[in-house]
Wavefront OBJ file of the C-alpha trace (Angstrom):
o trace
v -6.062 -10.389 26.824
v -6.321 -8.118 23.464
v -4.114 -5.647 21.972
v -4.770 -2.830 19.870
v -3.148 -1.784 16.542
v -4.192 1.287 15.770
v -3.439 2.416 12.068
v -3.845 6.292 11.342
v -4.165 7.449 7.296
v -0.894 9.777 6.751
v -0.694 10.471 3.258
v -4.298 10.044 1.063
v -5.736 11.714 -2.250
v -8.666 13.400 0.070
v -8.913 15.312 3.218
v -11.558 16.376 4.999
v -9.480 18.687 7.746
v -8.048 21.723 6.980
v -5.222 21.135 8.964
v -4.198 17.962 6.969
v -2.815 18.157 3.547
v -3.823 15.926 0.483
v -1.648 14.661 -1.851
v -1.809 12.008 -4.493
v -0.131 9.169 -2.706
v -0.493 6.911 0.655
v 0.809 6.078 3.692
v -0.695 4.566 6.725
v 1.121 4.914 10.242
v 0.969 1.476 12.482
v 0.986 1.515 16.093
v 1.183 -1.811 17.988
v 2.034 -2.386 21.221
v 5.350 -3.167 20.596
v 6.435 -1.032 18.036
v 5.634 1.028 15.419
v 5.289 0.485 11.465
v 4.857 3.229 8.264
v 3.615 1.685 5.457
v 4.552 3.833 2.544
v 5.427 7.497 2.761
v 3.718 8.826 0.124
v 5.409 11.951 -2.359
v 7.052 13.562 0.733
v 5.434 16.573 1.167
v 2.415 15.627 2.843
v 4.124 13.132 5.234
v 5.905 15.110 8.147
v 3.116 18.493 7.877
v 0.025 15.691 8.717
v 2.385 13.539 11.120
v 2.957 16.747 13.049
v -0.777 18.052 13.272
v -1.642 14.577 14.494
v 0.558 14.334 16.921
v 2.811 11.330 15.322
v 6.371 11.325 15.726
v 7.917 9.450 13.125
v 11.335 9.375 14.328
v 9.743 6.729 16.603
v 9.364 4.334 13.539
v 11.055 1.298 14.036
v 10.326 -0.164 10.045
v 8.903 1.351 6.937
v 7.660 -1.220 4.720
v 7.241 0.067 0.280
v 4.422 -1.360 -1.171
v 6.601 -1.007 -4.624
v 8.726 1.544 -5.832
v 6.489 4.328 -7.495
v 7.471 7.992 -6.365
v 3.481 8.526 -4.734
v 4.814 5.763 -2.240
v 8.269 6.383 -1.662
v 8.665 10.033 -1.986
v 9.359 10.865 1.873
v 11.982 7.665 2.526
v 14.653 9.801 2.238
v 13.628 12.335 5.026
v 12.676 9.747 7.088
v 16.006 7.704 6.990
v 17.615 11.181 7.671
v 15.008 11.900 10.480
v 14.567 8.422 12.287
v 17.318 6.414 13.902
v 17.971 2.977 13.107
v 14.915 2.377 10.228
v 14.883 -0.941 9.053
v 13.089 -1.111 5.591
v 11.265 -3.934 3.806
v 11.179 -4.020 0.398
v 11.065 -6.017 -2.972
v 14.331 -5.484 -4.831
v 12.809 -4.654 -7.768
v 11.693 -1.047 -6.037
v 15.408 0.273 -7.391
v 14.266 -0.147 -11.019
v 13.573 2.678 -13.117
v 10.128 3.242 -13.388
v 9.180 5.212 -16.723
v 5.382 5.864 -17.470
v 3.821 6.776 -20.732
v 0.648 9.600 -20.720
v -2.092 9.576 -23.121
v 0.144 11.351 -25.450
v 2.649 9.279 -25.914
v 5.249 11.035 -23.881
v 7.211 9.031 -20.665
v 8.107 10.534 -17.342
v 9.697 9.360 -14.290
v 7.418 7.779 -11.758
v 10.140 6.117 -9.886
v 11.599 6.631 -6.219
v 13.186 9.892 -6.206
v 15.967 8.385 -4.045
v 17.161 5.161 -6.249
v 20.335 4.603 -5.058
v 20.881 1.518 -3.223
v 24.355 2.160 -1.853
v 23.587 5.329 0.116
v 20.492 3.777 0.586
v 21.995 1.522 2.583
v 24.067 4.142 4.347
v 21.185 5.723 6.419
v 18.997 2.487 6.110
v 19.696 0.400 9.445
v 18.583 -2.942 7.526
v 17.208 -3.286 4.153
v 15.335 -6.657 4.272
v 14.814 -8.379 1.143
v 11.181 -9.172 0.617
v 10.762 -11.598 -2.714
v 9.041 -14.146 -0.424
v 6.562 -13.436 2.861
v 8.478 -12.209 5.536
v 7.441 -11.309 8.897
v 8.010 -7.549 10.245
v 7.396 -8.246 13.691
v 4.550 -7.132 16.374
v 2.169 -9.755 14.414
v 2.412 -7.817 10.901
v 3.454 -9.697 7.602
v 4.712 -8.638 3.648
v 3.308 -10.469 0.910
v 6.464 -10.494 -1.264
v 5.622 -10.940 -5.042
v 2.194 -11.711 -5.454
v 1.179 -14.173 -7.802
v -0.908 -13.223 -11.095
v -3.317 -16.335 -11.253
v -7.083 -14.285 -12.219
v -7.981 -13.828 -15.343
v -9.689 -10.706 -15.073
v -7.690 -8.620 -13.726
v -4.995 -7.165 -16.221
v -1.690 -8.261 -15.564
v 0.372 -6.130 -18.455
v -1.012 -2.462 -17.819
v 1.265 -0.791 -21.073
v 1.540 2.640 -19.416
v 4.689 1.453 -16.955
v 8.064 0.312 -18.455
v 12.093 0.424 -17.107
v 13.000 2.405 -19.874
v 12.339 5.619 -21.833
v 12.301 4.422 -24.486
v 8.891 1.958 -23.558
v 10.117 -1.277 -24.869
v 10.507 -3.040 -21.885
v 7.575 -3.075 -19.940
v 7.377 -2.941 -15.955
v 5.471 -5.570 -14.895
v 5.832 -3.981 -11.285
v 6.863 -7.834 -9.315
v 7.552 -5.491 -6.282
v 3.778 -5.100 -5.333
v 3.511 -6.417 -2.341
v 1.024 -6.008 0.869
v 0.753 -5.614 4.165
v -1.460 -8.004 6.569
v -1.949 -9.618 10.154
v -4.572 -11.198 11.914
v -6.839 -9.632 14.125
v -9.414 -11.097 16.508
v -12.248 -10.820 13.454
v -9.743 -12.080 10.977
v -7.117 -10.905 8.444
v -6.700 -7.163 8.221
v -4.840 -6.592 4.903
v -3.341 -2.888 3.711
v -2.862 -2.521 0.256
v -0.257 0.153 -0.990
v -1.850 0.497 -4.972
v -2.638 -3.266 -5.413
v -0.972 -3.609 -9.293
v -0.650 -7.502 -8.994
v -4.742 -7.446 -8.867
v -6.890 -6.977 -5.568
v -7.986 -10.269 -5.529
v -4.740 -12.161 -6.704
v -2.868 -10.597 -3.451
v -6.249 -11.273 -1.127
v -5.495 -14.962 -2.778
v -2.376 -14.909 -2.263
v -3.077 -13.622 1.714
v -5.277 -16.877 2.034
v -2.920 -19.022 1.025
v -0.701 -17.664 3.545
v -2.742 -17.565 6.159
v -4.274 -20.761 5.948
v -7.753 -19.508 4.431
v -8.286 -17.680 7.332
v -11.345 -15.804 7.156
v -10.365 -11.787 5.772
v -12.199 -8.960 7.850
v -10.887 -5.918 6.452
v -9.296 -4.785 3.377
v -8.363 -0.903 3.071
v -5.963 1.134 0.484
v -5.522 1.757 -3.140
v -7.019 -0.787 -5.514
v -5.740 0.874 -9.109
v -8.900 0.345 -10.818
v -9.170 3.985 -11.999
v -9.149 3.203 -15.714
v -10.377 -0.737 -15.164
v -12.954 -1.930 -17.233
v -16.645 -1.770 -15.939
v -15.996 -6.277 -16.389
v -13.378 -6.129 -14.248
v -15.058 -4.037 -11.552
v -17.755 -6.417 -11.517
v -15.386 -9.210 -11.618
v -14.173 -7.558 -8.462
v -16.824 -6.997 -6.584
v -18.191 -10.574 -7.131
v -14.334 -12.138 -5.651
v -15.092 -9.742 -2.894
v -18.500 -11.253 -2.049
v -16.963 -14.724 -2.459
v -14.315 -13.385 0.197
v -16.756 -12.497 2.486
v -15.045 -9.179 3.453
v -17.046 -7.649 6.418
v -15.078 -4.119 5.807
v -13.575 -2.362 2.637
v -11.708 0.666 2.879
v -10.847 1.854 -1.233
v -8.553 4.883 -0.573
v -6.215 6.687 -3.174
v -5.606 4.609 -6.888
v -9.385 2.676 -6.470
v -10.794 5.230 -8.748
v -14.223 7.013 -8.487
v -16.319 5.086 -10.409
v -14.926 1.556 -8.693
v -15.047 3.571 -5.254
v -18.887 4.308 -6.107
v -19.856 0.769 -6.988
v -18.370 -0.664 -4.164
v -19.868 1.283 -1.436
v -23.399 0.824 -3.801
v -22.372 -3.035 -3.697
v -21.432 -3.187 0.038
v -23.199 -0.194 1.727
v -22.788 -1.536 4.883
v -18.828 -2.425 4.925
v -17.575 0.307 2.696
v -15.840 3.308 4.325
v -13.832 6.203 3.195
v -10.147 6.590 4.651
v -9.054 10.375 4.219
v -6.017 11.829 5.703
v -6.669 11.759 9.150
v -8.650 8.233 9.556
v -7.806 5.991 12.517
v -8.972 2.420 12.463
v -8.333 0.330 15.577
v -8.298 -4.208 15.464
v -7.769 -5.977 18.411
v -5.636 -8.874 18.334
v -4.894 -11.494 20.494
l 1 2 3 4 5 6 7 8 9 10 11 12 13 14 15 16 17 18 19 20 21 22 23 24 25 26 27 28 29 30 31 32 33 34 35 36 37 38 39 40 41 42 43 44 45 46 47 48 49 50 51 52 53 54 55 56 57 58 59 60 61 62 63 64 65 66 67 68 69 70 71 72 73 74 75 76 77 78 79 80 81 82 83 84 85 86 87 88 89 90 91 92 93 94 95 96 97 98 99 100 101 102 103 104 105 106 107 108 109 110 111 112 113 114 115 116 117 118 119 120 121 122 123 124 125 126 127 128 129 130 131 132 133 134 135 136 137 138 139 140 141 142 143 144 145 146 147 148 149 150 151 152 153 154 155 156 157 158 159 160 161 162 163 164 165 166 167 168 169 170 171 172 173 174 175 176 177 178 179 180 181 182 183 184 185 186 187 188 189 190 191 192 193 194 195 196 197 198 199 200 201 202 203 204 205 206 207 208 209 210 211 212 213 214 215 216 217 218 219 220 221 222 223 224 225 226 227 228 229 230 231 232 233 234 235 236 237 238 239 240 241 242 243 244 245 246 247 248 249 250 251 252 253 254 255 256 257 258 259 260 261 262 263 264 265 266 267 268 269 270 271 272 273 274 275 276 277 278 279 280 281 282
C-alpha cells in the first residue's frame, strides 16, 4: 500500500496569498506518515506567521535538516529550538563558519547563521547529527552530505563568499547539501540553494541511489548571475536526467527560471509560499 509525503513551501521569494508573507529565503515543511521534517527555516520572520495561516504546527517537528549555513536558510533555527521539543538537527559542520559576502562595491557583510554558536547550540538542540557523508533522517528521507564538484560548467569558486572580512579566504560553501527520497515515480530531490552545482548534487543523488531514475527536482538553483553557457549547460544535464518535474523556487534566478519553463513547459512549475506537492511512496 502507498504513503503520502506531503511537502508544503514555508518560506519562498514569491507569494501569491495575501495571507502568506515573502521573504528572500526557503523552507519546505515535510509531512510523512511517520513524522515530520523542516528543511531550512528561512530568515525567521516569515517562518512561524505562514506556518500559522496554514495551519502547521511546528513544534510538531521531529528534525530540521540546513541545506548550509547562510542566514536566508537558517534564520528561524533559533525560535524553533526554543519552540519545539526535542529537535534533532542535521547539518554539515562547516554551517558554524563565518560566512562573509562581498557586494558589487567591494564592501563584505555577514551572510552567516545569526545563531553561530555551537555550544548553546547544542543546549536546546536534542541531537546535532553530523552530516559530511549521506545520512539517513528517517521516514524514507536522505542528506547528501558534501557534494562532489566533478562538472565543468558549473562554477565551483563563486568570489563573492569568503570566512573572513577581510576576503582572502574564500568559502567554498562544502556544507551544501540536499535533501532526497524515493517515491513511487522515482527520486524526489529538494534543493536548499544548490552552490555545489544542480547537476553535480543530482550526480551525486544517482550515485547514491543506484541511478535510480529522478522524478522531481524543486528549490533554489543559484543561477541568478550564471552565465547564459552555463544555463544551457544546465538545461541540457537536465534533459539527459530525464526529470519529469522541475520546481526552480528562490536563488534560480529569473532569467534561468524563464528558460527552463520555455525548455520544459510541460514539467516546470512555480513553488510560492503556500505550494503543497504530494509523492506517494511505497
Amino acid at each position: 500500500m502507498n504513503n503520502i509525503i506531503r511537502i508544503t513551501t514555508l518560506v519562498e521569494n514569491v507569494s501569491h496569498d495575501p495571507r502568506l508573507m515573502a521573504e528572500h529565503g526557503l523552507a519546505f515543511w515535510i509531512e510523512t506518515g511517520s513524522g515530520n521534517i523542516l528543511f531550512d527555516t528561512g530568515q525567521g520572520k516569515a517562518l512561524f506567521s505562514n506556518a500559522h495561516s496554514l495551519g502547521i504546527n511546528l513544534e510538531q517537528a521531529a528534525a530540521v535538516v540546513l541545506s548550509h549555513g547562510h542566514y536566508d536558510h537558517t534564520g528561524g533555527l533559533e525560535k524553533l529550538l526554543q519552540t519545539a521539543d526535542r529537535v534533532k538537527v542535521y547539518a554539515h559542520p562547516a554551517v558554524f563558519r563565518h560566512k562573509i559576502a562581498r557586494d558589487g562595491a567591494g564592501r563584505f557583510y555577514d551572510v552567516g547563521m545569526p545563531f553561530l554558536d555551537p555550544k548553546a547550540f547544542r543546549k536546546q538542540a536534542e541531537e546535532l547529527i553530523r552530516t559530511e557523508k549521506a545520512s539517513e533522517i528517517g521516514h524514507g528521507l536522505w542528506v547528501t552530505g558534501t557534494i562532489p564538484r566533478v562538472t565543468e560548467f558549473e562554477d565551483h569558486s563563486d568570489d563573492r563568499f569568503y570566512i573572513d572580512k577581510e576576503g582572502r579566504q574564500p568559502d567554498n560553501l562544502i556544507d551544501d547539501q540536499a535533501l532526497f527520497f524515493e517515491a513511487s515515480r522515482g527520486v524526489v530531490v529538494l534543493l536548499g540553494c544548490a552552490h555545489a552545482g544542480v547537476i553535480n548534487t543530482l550526480k551525486h543523488i544517482s550515485q547514491l541511489t543506484r541511478h535510480k531514475p529522478i522524478y522531481t527536482v524543486m528549490g533554489g538553483m543559484h543561477l541568478g548571475d550564471a552565465a547564459h553557457g552555463r544555463i544551457e549547460c544546465t538545461i541540457g544535464a537536465l534533459r539527459d536526467f530525464k526529470i519529469e518535474r522541475l520546481g526552480p523556487a528562490h536563488c534560480t534566478g529569473g532569467v534561468a527560471t524563464r528558460e527552463f519553463f520555455d525548455a520544459f513547459p510541460k514539467k516546470c512549475f512555480s513553488c510560492p509560499v503556500g505550494t503543497v506537492t504530494e509523492f506517494e511512496v511505497n
